[in-house]
mmCIF file as Biopython writes it, N, C-alpha, C and O atoms, coordinates in Angstrom:
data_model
#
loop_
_atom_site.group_PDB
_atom_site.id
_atom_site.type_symbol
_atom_site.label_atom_id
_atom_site.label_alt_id
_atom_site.label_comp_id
_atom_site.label_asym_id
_atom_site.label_entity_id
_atom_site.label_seq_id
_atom_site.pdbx_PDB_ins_code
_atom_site.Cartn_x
_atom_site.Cartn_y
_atom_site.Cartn_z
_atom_site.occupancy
_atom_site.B_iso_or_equiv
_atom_site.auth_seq_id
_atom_site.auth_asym_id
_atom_site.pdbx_PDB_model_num
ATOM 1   N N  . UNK A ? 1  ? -152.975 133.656 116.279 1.0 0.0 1  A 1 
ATOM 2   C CA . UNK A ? 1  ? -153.400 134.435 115.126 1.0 0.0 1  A 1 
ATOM 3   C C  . UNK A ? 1  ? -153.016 133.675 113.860 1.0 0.0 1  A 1 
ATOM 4   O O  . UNK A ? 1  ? -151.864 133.271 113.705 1.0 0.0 1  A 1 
ATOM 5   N N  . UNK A ? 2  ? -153.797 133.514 113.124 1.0 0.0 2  A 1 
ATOM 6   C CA . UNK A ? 2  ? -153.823 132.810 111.574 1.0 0.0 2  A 1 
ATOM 7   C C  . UNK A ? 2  ? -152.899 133.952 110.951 1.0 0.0 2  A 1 
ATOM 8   O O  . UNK A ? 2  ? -152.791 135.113 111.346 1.0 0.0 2  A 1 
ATOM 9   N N  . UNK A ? 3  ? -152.169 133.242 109.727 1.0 0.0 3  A 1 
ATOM 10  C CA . UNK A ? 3  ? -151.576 133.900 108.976 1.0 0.0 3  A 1 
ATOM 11  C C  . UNK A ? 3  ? -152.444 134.134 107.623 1.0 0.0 3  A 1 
ATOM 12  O O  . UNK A ? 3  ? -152.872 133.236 106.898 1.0 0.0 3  A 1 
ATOM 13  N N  . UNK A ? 4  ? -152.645 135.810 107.401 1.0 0.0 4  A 1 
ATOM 14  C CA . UNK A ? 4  ? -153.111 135.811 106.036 1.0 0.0 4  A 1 
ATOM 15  C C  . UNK A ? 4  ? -152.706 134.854 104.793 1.0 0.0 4  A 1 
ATOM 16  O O  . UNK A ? 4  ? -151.561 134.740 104.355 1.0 0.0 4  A 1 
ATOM 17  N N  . UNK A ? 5  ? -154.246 133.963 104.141 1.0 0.0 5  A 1 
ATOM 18  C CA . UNK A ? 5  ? -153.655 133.416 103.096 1.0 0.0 5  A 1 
ATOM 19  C C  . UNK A ? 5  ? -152.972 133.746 102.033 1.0 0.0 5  A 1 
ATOM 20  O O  . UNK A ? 5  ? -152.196 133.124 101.308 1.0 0.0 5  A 1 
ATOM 21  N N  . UNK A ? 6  ? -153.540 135.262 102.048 1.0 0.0 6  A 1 
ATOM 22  C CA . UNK A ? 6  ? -153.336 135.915 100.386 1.0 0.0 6  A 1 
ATOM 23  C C  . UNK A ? 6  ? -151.472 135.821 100.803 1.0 0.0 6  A 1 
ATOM 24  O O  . UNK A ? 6  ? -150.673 135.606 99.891  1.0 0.0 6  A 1 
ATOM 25  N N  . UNK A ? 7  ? -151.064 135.984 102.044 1.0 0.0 7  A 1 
ATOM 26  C CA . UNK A ? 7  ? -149.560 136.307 102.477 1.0 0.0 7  A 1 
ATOM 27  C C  . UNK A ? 7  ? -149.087 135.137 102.561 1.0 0.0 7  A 1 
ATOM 28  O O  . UNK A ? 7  ? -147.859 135.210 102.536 1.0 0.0 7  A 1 
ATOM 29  N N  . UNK A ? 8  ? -149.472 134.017 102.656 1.0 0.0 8  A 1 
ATOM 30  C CA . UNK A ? 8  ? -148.793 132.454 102.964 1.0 0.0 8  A 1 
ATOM 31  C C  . UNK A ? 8  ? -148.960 132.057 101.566 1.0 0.0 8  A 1 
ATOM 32  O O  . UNK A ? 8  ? -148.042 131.364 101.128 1.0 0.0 8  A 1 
ATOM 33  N N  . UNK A ? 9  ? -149.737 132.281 100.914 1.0 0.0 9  A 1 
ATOM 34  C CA . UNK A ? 9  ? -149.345 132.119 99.266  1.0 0.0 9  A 1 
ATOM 35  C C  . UNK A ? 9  ? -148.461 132.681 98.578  1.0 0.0 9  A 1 
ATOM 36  O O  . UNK A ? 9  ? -147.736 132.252 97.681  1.0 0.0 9  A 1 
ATOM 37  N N  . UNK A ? 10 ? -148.580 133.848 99.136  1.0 0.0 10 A 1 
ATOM 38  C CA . UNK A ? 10 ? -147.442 134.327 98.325  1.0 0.0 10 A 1 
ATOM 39  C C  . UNK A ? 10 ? -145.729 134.150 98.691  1.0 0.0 10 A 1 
ATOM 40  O O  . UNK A ? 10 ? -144.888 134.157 97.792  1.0 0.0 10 A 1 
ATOM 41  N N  . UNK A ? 11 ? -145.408 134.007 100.025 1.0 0.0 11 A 1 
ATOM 42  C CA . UNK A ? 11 ? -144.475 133.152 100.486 1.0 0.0 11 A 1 
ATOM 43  C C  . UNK A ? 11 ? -144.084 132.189 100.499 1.0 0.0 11 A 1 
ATOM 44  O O  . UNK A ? 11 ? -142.898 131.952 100.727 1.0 0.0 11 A 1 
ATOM 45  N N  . UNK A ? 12 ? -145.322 130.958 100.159 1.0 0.0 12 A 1 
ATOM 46  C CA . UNK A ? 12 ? -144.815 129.630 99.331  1.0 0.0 12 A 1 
ATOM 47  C C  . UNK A ? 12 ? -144.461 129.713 97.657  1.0 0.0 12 A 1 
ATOM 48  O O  . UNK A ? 12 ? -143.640 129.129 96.950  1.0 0.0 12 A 1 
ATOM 49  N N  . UNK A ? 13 ? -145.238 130.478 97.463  1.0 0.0 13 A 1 
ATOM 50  C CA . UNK A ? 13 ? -145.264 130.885 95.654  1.0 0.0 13 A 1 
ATOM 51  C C  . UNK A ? 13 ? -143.549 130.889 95.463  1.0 0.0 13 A 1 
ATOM 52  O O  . UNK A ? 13 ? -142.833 130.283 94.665  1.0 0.0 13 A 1 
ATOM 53  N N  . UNK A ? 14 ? -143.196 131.964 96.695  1.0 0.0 14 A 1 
ATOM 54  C CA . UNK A ? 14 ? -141.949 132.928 96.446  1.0 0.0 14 A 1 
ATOM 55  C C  . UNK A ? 14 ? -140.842 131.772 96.729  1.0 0.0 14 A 1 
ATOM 56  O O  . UNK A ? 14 ? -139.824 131.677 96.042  1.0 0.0 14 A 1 
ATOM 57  N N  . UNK A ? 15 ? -141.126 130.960 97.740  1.0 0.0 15 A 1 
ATOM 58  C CA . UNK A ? 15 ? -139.851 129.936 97.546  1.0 0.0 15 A 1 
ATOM 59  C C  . UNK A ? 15 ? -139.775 128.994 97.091  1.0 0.0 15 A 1 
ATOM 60  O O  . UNK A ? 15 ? -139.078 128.144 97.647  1.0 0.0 15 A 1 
ATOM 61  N N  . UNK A ? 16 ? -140.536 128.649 95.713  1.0 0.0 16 A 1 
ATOM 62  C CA . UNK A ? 16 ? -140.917 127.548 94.840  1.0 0.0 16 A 1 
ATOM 63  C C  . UNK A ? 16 ? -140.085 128.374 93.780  1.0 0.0 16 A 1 
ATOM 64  O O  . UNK A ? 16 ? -139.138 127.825 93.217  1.0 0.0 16 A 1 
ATOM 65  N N  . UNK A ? 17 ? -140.468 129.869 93.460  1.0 0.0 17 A 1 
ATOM 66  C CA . UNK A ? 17 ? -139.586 130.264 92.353  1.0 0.0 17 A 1 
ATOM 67  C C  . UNK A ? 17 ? -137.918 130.346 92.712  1.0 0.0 17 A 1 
ATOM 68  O O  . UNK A ? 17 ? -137.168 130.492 91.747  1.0 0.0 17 A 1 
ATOM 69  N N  . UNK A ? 18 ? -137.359 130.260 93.990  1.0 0.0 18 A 1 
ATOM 70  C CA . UNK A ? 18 ? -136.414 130.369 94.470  1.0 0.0 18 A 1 
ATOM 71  C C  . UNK A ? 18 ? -136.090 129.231 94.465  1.0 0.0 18 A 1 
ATOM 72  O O  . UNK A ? 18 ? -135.101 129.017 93.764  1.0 0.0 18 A 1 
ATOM 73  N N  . UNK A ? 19 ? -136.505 128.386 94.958  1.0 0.0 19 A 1 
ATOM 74  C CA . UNK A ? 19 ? -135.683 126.564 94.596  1.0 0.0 19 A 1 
ATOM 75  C C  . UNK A ? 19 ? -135.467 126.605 92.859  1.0 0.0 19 A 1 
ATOM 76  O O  . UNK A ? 19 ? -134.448 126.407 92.197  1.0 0.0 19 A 1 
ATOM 77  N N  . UNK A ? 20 ? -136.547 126.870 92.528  1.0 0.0 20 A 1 
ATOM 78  C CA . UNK A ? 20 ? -136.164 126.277 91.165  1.0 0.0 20 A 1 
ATOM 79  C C  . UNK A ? 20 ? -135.200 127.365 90.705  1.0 0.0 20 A 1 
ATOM 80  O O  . UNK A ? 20 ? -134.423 126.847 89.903  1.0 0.0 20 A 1 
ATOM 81  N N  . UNK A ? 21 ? -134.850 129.021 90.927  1.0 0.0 21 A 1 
ATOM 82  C CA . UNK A ? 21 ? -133.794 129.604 90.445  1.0 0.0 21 A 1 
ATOM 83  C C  . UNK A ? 21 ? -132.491 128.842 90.642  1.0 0.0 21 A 1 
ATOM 84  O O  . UNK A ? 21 ? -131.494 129.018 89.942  1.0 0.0 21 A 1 
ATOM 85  N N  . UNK A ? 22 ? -132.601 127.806 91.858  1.0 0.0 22 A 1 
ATOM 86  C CA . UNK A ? 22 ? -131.272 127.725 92.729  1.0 0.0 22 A 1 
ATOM 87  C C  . UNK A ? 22 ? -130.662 126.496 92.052  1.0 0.0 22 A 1 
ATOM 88  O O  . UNK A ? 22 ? -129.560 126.030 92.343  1.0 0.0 22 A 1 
ATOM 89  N N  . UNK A ? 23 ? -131.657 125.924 90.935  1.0 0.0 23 A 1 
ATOM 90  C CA . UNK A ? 23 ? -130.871 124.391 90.525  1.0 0.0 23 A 1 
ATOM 91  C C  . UNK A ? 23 ? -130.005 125.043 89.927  1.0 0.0 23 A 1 
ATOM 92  O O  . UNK A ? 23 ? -129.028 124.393 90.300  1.0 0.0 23 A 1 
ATOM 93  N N  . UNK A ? 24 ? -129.537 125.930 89.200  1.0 0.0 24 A 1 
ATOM 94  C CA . UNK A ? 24 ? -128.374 126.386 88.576  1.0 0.0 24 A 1 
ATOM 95  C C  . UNK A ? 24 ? -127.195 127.101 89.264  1.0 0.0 24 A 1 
ATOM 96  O O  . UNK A ? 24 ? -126.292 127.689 88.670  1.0 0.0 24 A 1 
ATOM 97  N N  . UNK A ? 25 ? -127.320 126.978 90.517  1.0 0.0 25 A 1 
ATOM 98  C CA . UNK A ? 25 ? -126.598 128.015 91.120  1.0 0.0 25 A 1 
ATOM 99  C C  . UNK A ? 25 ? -125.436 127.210 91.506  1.0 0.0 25 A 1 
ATOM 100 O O  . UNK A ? 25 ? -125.497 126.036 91.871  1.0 0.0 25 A 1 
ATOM 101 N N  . UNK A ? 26 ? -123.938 128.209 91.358  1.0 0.0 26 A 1 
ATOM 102 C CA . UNK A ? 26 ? -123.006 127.888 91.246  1.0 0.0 26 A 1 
ATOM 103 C C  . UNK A ? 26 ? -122.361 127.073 92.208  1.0 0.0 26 A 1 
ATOM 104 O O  . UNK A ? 26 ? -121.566 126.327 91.637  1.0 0.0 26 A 1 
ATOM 105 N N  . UNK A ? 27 ? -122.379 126.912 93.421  1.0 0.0 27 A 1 
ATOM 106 C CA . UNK A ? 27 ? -121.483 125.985 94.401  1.0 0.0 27 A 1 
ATOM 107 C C  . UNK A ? 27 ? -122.837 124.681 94.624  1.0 0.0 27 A 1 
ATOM 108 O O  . UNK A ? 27 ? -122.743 123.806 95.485  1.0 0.0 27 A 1 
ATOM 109 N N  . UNK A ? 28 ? -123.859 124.783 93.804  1.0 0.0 28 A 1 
ATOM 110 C CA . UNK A ? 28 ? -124.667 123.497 93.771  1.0 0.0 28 A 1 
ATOM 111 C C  . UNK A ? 28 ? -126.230 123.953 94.494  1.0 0.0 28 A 1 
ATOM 112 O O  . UNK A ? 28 ? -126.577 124.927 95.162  1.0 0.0 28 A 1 
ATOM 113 N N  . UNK A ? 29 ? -127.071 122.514 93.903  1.0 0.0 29 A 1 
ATOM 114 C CA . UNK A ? 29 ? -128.343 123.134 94.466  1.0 0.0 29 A 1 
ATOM 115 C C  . UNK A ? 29 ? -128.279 122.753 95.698  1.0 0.0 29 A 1 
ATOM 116 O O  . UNK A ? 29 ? -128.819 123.648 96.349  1.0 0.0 29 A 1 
ATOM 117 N N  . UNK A ? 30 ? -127.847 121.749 96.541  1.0 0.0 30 A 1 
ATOM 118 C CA . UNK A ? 30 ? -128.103 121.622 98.018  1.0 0.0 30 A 1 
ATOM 119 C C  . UNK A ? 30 ? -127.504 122.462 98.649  1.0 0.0 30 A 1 
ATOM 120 O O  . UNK A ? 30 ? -128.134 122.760 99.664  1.0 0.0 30 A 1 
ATOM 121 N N  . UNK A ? 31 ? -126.333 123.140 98.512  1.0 0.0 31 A 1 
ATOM 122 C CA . UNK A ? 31 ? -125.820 124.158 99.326  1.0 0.0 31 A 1 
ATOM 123 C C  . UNK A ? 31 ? -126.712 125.464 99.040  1.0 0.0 31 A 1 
ATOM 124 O O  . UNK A ? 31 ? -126.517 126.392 99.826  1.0 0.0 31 A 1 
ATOM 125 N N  . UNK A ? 32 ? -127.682 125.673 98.005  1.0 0.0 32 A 1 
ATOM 126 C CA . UNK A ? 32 ? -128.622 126.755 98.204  1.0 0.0 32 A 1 
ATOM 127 C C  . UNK A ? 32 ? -129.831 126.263 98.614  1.0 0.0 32 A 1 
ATOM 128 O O  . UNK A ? 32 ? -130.496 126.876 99.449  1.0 0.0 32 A 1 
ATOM 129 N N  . UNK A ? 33 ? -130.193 125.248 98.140  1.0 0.0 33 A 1 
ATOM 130 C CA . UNK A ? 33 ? -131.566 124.822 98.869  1.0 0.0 33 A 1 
ATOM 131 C C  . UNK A ? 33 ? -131.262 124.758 100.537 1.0 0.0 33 A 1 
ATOM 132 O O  . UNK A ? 33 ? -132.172 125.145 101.270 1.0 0.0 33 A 1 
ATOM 133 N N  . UNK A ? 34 ? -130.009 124.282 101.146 1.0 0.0 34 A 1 
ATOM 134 C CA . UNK A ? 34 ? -130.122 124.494 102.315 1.0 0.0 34 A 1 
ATOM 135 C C  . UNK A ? 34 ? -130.083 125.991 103.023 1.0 0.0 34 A 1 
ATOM 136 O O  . UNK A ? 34 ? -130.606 126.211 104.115 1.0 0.0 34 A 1 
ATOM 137 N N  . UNK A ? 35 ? -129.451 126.893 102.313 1.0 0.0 35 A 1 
ATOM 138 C CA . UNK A ? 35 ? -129.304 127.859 102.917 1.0 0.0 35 A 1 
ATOM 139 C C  . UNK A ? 35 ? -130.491 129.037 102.726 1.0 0.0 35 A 1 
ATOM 140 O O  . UNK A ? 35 ? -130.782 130.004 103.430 1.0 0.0 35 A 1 
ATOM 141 N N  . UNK A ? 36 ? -130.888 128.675 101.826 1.0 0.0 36 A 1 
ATOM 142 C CA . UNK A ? 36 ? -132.809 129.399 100.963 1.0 0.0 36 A 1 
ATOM 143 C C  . UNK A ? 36 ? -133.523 128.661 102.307 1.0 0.0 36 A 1 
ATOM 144 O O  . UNK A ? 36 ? -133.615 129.567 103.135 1.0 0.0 36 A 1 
ATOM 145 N N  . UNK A ? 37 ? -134.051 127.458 102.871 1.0 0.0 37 A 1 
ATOM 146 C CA . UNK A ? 37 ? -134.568 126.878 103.486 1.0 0.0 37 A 1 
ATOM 147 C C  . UNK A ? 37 ? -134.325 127.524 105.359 1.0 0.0 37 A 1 
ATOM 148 O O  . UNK A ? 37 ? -135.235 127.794 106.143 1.0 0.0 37 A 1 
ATOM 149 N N  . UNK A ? 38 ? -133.159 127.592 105.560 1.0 0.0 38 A 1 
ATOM 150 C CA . UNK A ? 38 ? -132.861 128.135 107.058 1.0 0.0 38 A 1 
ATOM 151 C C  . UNK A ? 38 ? -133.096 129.787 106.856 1.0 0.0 38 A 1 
ATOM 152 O O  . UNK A ? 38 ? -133.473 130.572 107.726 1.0 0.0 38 A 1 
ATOM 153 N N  . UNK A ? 39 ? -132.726 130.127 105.282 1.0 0.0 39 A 1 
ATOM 154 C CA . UNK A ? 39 ? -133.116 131.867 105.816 1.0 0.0 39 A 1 
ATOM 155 C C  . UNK A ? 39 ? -134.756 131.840 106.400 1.0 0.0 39 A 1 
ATOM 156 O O  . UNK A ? 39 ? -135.079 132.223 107.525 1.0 0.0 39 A 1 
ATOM 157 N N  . UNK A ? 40 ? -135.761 131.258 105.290 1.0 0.0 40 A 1 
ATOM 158 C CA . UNK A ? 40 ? -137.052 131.306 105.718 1.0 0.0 40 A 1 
ATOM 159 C C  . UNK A ? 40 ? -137.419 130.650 106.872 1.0 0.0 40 A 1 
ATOM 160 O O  . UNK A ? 40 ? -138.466 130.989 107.424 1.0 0.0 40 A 1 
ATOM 161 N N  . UNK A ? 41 ? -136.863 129.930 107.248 1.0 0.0 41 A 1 
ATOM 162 C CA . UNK A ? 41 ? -136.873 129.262 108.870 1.0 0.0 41 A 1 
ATOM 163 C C  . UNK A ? 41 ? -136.990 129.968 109.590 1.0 0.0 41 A 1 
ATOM 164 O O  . UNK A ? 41 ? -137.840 129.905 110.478 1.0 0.0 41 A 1 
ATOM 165 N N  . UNK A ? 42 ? -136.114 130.934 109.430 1.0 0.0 42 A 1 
ATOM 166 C CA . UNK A ? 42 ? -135.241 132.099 110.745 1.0 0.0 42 A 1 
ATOM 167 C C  . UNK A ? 42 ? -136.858 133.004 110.544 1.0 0.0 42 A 1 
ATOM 168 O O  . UNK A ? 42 ? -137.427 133.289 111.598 1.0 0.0 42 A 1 
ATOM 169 N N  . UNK A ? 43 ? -137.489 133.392 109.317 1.0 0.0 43 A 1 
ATOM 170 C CA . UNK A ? 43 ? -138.752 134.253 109.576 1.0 0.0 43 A 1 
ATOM 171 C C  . UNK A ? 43 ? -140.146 133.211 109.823 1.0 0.0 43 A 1 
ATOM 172 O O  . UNK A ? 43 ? -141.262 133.720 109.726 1.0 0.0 43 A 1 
ATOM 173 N N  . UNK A ? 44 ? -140.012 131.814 110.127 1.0 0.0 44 A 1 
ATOM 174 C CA . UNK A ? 44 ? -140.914 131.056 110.309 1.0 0.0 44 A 1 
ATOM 175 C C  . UNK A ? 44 ? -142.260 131.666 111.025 1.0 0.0 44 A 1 
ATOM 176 O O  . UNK A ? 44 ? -143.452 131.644 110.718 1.0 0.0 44 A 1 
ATOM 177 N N  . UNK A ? 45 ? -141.402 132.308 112.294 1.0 0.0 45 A 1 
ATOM 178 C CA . UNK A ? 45 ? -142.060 132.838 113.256 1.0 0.0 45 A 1 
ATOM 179 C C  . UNK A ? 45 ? -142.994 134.147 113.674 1.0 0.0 45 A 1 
ATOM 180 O O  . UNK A ? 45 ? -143.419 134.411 114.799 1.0 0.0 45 A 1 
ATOM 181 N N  . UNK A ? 46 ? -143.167 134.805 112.577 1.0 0.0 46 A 1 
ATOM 182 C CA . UNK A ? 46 ? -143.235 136.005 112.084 1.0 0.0 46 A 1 
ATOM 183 C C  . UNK A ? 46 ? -144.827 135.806 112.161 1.0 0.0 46 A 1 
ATOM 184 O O  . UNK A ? 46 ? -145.248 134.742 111.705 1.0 0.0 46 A 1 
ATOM 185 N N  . UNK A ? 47 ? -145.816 136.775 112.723 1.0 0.0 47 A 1 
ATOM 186 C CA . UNK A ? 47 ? -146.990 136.859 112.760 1.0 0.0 47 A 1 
ATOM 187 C C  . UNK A ? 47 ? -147.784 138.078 112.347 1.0 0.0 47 A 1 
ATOM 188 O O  . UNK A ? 47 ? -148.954 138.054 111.963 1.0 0.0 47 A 1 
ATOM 189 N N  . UNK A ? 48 ? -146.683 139.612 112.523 1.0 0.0 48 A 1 
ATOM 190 C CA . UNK A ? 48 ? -147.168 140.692 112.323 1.0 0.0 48 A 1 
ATOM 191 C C  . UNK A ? 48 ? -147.188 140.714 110.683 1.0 0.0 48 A 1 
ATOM 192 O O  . UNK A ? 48 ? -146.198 140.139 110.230 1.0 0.0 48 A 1 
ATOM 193 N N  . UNK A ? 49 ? -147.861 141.111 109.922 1.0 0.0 49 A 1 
ATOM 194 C CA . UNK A ? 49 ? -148.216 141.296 108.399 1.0 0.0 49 A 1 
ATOM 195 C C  . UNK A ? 49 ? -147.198 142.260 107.919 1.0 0.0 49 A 1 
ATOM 196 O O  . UNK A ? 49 ? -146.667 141.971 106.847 1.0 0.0 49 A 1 
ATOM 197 N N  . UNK A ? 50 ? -146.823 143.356 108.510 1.0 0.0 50 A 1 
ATOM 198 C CA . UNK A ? 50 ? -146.002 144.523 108.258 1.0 0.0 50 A 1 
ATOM 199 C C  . UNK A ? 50 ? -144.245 143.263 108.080 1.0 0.0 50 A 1 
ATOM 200 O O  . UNK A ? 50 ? -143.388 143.068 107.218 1.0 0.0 50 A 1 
ATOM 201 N N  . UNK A ? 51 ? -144.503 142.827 109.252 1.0 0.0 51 A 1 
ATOM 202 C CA . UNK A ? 51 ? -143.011 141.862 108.976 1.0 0.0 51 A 1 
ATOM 203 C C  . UNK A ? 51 ? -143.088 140.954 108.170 1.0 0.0 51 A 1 
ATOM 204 O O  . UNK A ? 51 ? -142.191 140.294 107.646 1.0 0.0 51 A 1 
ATOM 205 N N  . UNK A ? 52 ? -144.281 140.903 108.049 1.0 0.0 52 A 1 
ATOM 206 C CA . UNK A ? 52 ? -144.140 139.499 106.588 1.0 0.0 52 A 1 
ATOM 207 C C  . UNK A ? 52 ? -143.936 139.972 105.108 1.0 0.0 52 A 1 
ATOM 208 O O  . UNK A ? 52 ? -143.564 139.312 104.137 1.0 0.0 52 A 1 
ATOM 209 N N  . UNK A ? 53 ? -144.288 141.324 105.203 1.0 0.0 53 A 1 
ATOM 210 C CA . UNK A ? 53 ? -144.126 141.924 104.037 1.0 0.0 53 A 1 
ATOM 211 C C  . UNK A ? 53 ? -143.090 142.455 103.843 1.0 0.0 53 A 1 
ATOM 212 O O  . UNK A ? 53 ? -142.776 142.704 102.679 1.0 0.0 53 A 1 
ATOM 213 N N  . UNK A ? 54 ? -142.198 142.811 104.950 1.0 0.0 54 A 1 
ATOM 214 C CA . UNK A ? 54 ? -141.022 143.145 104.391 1.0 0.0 54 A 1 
ATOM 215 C C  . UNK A ? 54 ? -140.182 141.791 104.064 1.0 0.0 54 A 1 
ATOM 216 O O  . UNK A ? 54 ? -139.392 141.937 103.131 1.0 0.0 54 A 1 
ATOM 217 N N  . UNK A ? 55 ? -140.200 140.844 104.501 1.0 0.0 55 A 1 
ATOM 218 C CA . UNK A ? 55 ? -139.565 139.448 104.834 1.0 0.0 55 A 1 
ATOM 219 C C  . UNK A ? 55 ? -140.228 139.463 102.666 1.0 0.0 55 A 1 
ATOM 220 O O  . UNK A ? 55 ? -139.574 139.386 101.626 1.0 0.0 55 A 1 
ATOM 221 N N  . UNK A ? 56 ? -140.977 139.530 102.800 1.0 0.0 56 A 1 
ATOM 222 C CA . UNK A ? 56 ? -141.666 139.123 101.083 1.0 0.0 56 A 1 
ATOM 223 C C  . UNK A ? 56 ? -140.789 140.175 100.457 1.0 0.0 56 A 1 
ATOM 224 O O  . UNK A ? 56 ? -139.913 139.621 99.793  1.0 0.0 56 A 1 
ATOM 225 N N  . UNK A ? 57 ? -140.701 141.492 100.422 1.0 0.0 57 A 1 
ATOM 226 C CA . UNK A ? 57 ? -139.926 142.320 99.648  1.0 0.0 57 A 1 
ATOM 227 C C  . UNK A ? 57 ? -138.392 142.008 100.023 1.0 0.0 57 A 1 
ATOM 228 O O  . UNK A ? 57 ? -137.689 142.416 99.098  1.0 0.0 57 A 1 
ATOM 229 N N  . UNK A ? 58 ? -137.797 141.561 100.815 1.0 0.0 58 A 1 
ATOM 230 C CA . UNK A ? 58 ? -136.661 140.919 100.808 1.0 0.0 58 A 1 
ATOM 231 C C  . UNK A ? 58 ? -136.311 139.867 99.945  1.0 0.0 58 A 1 
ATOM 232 O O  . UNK A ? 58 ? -135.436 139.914 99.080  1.0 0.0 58 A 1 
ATOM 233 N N  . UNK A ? 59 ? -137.034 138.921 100.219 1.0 0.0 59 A 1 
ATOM 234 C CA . UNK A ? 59 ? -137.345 137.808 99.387  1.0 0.0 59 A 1 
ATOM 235 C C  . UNK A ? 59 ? -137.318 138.147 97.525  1.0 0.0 59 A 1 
ATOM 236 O O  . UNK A ? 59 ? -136.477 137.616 96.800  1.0 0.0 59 A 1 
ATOM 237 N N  . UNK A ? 60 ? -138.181 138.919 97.103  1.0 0.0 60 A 1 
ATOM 238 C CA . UNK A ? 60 ? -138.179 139.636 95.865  1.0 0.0 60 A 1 
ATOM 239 C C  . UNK A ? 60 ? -137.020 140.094 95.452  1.0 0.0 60 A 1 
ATOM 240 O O  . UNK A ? 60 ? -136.576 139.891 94.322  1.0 0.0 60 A 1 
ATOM 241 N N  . UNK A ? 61 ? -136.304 140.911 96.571  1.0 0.0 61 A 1 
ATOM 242 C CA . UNK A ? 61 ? -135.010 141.586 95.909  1.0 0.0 61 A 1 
ATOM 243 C C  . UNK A ? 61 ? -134.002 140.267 95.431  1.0 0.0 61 A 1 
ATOM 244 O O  . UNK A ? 61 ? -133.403 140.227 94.355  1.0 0.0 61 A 1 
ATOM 245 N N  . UNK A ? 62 ? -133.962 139.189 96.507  1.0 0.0 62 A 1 
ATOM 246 C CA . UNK A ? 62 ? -132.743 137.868 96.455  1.0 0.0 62 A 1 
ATOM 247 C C  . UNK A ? 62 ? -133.207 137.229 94.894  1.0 0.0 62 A 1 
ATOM 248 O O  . UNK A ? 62 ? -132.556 136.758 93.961  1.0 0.0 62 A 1 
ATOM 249 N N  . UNK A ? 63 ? -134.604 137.460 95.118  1.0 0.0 63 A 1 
ATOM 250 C CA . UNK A ? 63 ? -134.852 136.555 93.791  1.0 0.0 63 A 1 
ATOM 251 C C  . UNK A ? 63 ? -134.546 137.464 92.271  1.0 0.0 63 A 1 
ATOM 252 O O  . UNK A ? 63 ? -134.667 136.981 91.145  1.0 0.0 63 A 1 
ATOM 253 N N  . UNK A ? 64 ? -134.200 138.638 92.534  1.0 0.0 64 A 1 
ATOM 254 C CA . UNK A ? 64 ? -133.549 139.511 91.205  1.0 0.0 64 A 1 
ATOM 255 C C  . UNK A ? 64 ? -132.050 139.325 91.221  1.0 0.0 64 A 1 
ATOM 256 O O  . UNK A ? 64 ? -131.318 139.055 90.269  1.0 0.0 64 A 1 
ATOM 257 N N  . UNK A ? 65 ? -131.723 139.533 92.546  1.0 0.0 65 A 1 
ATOM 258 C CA . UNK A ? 65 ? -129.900 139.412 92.151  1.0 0.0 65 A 1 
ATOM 259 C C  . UNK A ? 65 ? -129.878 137.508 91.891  1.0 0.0 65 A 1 
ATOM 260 O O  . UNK A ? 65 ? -128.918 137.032 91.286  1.0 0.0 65 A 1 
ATOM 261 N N  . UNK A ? 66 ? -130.662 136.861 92.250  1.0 0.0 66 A 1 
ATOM 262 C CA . UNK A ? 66 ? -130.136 135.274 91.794  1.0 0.0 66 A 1 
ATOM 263 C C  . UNK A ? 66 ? -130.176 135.791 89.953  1.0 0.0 66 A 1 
ATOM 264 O O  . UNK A ? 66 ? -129.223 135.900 89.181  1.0 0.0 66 A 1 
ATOM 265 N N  . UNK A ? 67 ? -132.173 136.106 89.613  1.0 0.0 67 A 1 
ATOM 266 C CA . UNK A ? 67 ? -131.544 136.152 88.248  1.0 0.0 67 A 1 
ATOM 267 C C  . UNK A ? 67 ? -130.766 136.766 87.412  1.0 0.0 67 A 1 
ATOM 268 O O  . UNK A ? 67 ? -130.642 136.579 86.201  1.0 0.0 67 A 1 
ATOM 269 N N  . UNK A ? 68 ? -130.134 137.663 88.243  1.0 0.0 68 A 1 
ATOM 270 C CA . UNK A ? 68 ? -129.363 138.561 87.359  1.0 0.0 68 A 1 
ATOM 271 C C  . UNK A ? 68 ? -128.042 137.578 87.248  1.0 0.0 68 A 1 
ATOM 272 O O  . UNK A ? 68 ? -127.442 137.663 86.176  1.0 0.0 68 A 1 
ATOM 273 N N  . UNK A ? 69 ? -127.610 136.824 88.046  1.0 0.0 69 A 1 
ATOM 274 C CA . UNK A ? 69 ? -126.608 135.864 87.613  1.0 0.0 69 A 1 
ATOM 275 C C  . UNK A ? 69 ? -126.663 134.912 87.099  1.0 0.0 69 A 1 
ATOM 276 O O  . UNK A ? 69 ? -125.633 134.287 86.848  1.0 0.0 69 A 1 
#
């Protein structure tokens, strides 16, 4: 089963704004780029839409508490 584009866009979109939140982040950017990189790994596998969307509204929330710091 293909993954919706409108949903694989918006999941690359979402961790392009997340790398670039992470160059500022406090113990350094490779220790968040690596650990931003294995969370989305771990949902690599994900095919049902219902799970990709929550995996995306997860994603949304991390990317408010990064900017809130």
């Amino acid at each position: 089963m293909a993954l919706n584009p409108a949903l694989r866009r918006q999941v690359i979109s979402l961790y392009k704004e997340l790398i670039h939140l992470g160059k500022e982040w406090p113990q350094g950017f490779d220790f968040f780029r690596s650990r931003l990189h294995s969370a989305f790994m771990k949902k690599s596998h994900l095919e049902d839409e219902e799970a990709i969307k929550k995996g995306i509204a997860q994603a949304e929330y991390i990317k408010k508490e990064v900017e809130a710091l």
